[in-house]
C-alpha positions in Angstrom: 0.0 0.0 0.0 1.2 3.7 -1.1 2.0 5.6 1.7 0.3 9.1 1.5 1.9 12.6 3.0 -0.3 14.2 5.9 1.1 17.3 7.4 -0.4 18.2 10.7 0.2 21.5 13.0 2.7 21.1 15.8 4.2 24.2 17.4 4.6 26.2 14.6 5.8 24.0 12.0 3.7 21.3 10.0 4.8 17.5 10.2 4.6 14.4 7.9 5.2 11.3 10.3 6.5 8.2 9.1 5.8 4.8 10.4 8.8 3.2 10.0 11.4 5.8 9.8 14.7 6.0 8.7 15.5 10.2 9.8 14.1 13.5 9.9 13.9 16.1 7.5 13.6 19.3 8.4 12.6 21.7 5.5 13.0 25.3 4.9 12.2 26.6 2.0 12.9 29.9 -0.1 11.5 33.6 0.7 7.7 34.0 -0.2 7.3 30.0 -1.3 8.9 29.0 2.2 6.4 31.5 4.2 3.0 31.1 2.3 1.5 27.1 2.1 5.0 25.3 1.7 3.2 22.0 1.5 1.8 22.6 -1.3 4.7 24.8 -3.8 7.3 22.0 -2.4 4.6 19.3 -2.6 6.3 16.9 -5.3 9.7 17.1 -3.7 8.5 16.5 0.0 6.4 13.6 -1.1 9.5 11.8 -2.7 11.5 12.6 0.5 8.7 10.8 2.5 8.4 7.8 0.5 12.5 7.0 0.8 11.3 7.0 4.8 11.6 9.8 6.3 9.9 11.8 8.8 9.3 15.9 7.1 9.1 19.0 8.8 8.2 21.9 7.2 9.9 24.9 9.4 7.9 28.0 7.9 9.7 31.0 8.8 8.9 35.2 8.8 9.9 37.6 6.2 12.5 39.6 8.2 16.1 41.3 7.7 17.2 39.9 11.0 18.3 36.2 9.9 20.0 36.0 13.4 16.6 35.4 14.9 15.1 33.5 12.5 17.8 31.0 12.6 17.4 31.1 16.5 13.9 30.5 16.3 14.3 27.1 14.0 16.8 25.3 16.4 14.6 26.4 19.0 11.6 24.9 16.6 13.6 21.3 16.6 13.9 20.9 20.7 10.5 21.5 21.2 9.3 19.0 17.8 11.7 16.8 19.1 9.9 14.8 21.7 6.7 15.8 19.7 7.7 13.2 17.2 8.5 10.8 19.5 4.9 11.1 21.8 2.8 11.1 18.3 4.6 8.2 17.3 3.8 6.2 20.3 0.3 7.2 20.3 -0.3 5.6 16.7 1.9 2.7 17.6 4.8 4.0 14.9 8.5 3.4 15.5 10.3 6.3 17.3 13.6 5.0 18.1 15.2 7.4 14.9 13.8 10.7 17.0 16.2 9.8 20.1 19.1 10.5 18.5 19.8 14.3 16.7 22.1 12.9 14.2 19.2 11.5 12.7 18.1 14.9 11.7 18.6 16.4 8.5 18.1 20.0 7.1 17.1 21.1 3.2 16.7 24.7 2.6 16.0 25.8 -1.0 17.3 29.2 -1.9 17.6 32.2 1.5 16.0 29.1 3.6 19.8 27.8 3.3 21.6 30.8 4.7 19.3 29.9 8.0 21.0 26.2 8.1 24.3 27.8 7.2 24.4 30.3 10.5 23.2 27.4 12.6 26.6 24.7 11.5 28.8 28.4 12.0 27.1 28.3 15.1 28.4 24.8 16.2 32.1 26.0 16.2 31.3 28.6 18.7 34.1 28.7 21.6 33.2 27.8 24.7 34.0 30.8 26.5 32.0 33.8 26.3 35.3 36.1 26.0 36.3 33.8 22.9 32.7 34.4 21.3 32.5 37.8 21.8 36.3 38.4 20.3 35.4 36.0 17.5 31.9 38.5 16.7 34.6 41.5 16.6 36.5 39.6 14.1 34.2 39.1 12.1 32.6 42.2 12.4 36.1 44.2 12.1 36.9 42.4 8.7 33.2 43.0 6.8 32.3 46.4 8.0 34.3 48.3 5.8 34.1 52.3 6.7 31.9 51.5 9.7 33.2 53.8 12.8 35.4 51.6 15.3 32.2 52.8 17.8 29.4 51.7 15.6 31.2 48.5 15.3 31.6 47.8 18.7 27.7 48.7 19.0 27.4 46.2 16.5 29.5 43.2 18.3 27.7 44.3 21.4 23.8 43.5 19.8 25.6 40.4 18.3 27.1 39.0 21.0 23.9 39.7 23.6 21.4 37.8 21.2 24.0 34.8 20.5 24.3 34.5 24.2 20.3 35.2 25.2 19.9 32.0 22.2 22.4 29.4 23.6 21.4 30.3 27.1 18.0 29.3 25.9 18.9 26.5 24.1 20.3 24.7 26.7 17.4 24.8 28.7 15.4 24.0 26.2 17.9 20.6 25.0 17.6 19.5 28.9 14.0 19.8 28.8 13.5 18.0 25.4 15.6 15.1 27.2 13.6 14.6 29.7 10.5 14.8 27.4 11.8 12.4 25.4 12.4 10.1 28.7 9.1 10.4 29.9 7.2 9.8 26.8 9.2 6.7 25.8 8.8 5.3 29.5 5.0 5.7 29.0 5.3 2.8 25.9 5.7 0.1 28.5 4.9 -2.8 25.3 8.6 -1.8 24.1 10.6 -0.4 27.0 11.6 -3.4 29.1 14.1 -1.0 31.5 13.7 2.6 32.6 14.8 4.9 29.9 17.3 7.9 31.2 17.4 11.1 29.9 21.2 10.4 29.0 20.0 7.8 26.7 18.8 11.1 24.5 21.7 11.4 22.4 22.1 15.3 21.5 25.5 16.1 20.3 25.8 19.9 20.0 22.8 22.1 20.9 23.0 23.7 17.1 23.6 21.1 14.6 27.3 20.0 14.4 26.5 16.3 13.7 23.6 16.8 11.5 23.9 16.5 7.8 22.7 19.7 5.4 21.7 19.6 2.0 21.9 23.3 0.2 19.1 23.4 -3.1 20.2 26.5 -5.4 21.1 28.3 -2.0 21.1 32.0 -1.7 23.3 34.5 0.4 22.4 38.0 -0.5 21.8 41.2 1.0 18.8 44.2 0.4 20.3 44.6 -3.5 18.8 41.3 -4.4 15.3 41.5 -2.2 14.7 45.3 -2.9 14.6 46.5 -6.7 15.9 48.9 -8.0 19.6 48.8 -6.7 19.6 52.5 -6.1 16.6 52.3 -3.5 18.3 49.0 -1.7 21.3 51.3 -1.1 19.8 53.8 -0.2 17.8 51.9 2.6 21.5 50.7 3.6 22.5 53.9 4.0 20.1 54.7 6.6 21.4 51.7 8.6 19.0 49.1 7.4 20.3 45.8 6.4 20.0 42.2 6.8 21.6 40.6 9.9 24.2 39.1 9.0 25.3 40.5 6.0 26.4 38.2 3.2 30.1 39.4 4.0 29.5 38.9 7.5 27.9 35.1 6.7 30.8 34.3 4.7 33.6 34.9 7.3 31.4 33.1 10.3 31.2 30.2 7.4 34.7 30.1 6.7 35.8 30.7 10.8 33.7 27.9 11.3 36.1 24.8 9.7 33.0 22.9 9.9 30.4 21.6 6.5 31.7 18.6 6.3 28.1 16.9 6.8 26.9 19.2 3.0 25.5 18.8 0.2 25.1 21.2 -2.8 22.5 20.7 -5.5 22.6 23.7 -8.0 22.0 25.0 -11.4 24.5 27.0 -13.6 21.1 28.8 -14.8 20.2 30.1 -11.9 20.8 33.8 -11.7 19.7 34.6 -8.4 21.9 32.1 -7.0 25.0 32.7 -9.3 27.5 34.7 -6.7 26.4 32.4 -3.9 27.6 29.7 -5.6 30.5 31.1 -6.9 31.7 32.3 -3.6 31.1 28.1 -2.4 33.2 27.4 -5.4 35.9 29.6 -5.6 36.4 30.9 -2.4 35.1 28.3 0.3 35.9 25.0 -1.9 32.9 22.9 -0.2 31.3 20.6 -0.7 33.9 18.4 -2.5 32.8 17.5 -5.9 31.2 13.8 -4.8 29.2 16.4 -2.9 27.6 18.2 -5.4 25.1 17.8 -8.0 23.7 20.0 -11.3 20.3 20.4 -12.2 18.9 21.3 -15.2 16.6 24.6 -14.7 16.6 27.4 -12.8 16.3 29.2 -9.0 12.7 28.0 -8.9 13.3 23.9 -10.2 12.6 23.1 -6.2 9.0 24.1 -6.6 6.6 21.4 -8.5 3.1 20.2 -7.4 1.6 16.5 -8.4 -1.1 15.8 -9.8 -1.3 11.9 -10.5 1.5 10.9 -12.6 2.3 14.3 -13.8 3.9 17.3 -12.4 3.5 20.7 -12.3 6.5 23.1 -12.5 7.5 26.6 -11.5 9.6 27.0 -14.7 11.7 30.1 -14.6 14.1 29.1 -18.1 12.9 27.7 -20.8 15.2 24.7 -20.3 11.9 23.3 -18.4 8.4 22.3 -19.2 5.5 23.7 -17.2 4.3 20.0 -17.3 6.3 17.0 -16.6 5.4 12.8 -16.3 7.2 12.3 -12.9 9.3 10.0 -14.3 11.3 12.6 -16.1 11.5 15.1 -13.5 12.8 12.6 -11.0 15.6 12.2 -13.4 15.8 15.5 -14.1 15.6 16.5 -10.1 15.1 14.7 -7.3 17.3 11.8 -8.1 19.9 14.1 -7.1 18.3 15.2 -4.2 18.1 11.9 -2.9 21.5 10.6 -4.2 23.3 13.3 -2.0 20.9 12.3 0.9 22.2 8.6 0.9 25.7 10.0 0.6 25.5 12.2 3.4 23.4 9.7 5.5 26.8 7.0 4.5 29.4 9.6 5.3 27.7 10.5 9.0 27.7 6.4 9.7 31.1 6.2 8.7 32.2 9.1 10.7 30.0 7.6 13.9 31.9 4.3 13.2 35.1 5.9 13.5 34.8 7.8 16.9 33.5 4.5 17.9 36.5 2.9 17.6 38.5 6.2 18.7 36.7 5.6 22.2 37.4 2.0 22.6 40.4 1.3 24.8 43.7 -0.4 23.5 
């Protein structure tokens, strides 16, 4: 029997569960599409992720300049879904034993929805000590803020440093909370639990995503000149102290600082416009992911976007390289065969590395 997507409400996202389960995606998709009914402009995509086995989430987020807080509010989204998954599973009698582990989790963003994923892995190579975070924010800032005032950029490390330390302050709470969630709904499945199940059997690794595998779809990392036309009234906005948060520049150097992506994959087009100095600066400048890593699709910025209808799909066709209409059978080739090619690769390279700190921690 076909299984059929069925997105429910739960905390502010919308979730297709799985019965049998083999990881959790966790969606985010691209300005306007992302925000407005994502179920149904990502509809062909997320319905091939869910038949492979896996669990979707569909993290909608707000249309704002401060990316900061919307990439606070998503990891904040997964601690509280977290033992959501795993108390709706044991009510219907679905397997659950994927949810206890965060590694499991996956992120796809599709277009500025991947900038959010790309703050939260920089965020995973934070120091540990807050004098190190706050010196690695003026770094940062110092090197991207061109003829900024040495006290406007220290304003500016300042509002930095107080939200990324007001967000892992939070998130810490809210990981040891989601633990003992976790515990208590699991212990309540007495049919499978034959011991009592701790909270330290919850296996969170980092509380933003270190160990969690990303997939990029024609990612986007630009600032006001490419939301607000013409270029001349984005600049102008600038000047008045208006911007996104980070800036592209700024996203870059917390990216590269980082030494971290090595759970990514990058699906692209060399069509895609919007896209084009994004991927150029992942090309030329950061040189990841390696080349096994990547794959090109033929169409543009929008080739994420399809609805089904039967055996056919609808497309969002922004070059003429791509029918409005497609039998799913040629769009799978033409799409998400890569999509879920770099998914198994990723999954493969995370057991691999899991089996090597394995044997790191056994004693001689």
């Amino acid at each position: 029997m076909s299984l059929k997507v069925r997105f429910q409400p739960v905390s502010f996202s919308w979730v297709a569960l799985h019965p049998q389960p083999q990881g959790v995606i966790q969606f985010i998709g691209g300005a306007f599409f992302g925000t407005f009914v994502p179920m149904l402009f990502y509809r062909y995509l997320l319905e091939c992720l869910f038949k492979q086995g896996y669990t979707i989430i569909i993290l909608p987020f707000n249309f704002t300049f401060d990316h900061y807080a919307e990439a606070g509010f998503l990891i904040k989204e997964q601690y509280t879904l977290m033992p959501e998954l795993v108390r709706m599973a044991e009510q219907v009698g679905y397997e659950y034993e994927i949810y206890l582990d965060d590694s499991n989790f996956y992120w796809i963003g599709h277009s500025i929805g991947c900038k959010y994923i790309a703050l939260l892995e920089a965020f995973s190579a934070l120091p540990k000590e807050v004098y190190e975070i706050k010196e690695l924010i003026r770094e940062v800032v110092k090197k991207t803020s061109g003829n900024l005032s040495p006290e406007k950029q220290e304003k500016k490390v300042q509002s930095v440093f107080t939200d990324l330390e007001n967000l892992i302050n939070e998130l810490q709470g809210k990981s040891s909370q989601a633990k003992k969630l976790v515990s208590y709904y699991v212990n309540q499945d007495s049919a499978r639990v034959q011991r009592n199940f701790a909270e330290s059997d919850v296996k969170i690794a980092s509380i933003f995503i270190k160990n969690q595998g990303s997939l990029f779809l024609a990612p986007v990392n630009t600032g006001l000149d490419s939301a607000i036309k013409p270029k001349i009234f984005a600049d102008f906005i600038i000047r008045l102290g208006l911007n996104v948060k980070p800036t592209p520049e700024e996203t870059d150097a917390l990216i590269e600082n980082s030494n971290l992506f090595n759970l990514l994959g990058l699906v692209y087009s060399p069509l895609d416009n919007i896209g084009k100095s994004t991927l150029q600066w992942f090309f030329n400048i950061f040189k990841k992911p390696p080349e096994d890593f990547r794959a090109e699709f033929k169409g543009g910025h929008l080739r994420p976007l399809g609805l089904s209808l039967g055996n056919l799909v609808i497309n969002f066709p922004d070059t003429f390289s791509v029918p409005p209409i497609q039998s799913t059978n040629r769009r799978n080739a033409e799409f998400e065969l890569y999509v879920l090619q770099l998914l198994n690769y990723l999954k493969q390279k995370r057991q691999f590395r899991r089996q090597e700190v394995v044997r790191a921690e056994r004693p001689t």
